[in-house]
C-alpha positions as CSV (number, residue, x, y, z in Angstrom):
1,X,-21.3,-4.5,-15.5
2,X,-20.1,-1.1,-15.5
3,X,-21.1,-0.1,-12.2
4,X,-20.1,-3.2,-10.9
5,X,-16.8,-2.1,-11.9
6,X,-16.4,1.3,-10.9
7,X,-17.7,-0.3,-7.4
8,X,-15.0,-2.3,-7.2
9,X,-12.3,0.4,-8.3
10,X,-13.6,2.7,-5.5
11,X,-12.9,-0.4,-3.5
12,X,-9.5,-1.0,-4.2
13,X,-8.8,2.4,-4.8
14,X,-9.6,2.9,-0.5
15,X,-8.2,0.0,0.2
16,X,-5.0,1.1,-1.3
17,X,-5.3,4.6,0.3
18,X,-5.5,2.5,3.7
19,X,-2.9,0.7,3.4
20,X,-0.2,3.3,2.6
21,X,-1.6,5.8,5.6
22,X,-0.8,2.5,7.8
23,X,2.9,2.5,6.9
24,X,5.6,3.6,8.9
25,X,7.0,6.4,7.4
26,X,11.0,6.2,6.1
27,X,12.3,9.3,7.8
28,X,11.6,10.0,11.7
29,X,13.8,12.7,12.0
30,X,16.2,13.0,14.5
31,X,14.8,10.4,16.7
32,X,15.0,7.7,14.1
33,X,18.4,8.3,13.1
34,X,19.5,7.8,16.4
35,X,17.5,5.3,17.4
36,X,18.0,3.7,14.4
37,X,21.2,2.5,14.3
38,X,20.4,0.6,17.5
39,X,17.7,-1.1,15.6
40,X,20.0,-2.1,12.8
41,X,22.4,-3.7,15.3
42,X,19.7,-5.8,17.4
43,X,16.9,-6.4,15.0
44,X,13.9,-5.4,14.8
45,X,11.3,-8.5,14.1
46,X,8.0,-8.0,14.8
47,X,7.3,-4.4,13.4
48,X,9.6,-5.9,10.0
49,X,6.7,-9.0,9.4
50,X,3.9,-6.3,9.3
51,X,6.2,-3.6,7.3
52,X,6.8,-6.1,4.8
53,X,3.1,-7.6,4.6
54,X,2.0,-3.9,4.2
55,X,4.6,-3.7,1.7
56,X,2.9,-6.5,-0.4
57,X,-0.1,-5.6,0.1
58,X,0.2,-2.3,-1.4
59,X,2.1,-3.5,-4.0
60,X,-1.0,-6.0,-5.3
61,X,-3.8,-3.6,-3.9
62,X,-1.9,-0.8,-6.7
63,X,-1.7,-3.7,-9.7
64,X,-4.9,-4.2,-8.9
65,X,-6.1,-0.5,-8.9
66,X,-4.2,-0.2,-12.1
67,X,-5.8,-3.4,-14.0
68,X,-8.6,-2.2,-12.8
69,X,-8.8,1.1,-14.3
70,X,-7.6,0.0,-17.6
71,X,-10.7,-2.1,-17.5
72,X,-13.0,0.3,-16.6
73,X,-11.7,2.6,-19.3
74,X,-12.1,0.1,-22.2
75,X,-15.8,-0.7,-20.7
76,X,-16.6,2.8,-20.7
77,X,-14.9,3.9,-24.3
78,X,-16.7,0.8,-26.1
């Protein structure tokens, strides 16, 4: 049961480290601020479905990973 566990943590825990090296990061220097504001004005659609469902999904993949260790910490103490 333990290992099964810990299996399953290292899952989730590169899972998690996946997802967050896929995101766009929040500051592009100059470029982005410029380019930005044009983006503001005339939308931006398709990139904003996948930011927001990587968004999600590293919101649940870190619950997860949190839960998770909990668990694996009471297994391991008792």
């Amino acid at each position: 049961m333990e290992v099964a566990l810990k299996i399953v943590l290292v899952i989730f825990a590169l899972g998690l480290i996946a997802v967050v090296l896929l995101q766009k990061g929040k500051s592009a220097g100059l470029s982005g601020a410029i380019s930005g504001g044009a983006e503001h004005l005339f939308g931006k659609t398709k990139a904003r479905g996948l930011d927001l469902l990587l968004q999600r999904l590293t919101i649940g993949l870190a619950v997860g990973f949190f839960v998770l260790s909990l668990v694996v910490a009471y297994v391991v103490k008792v």
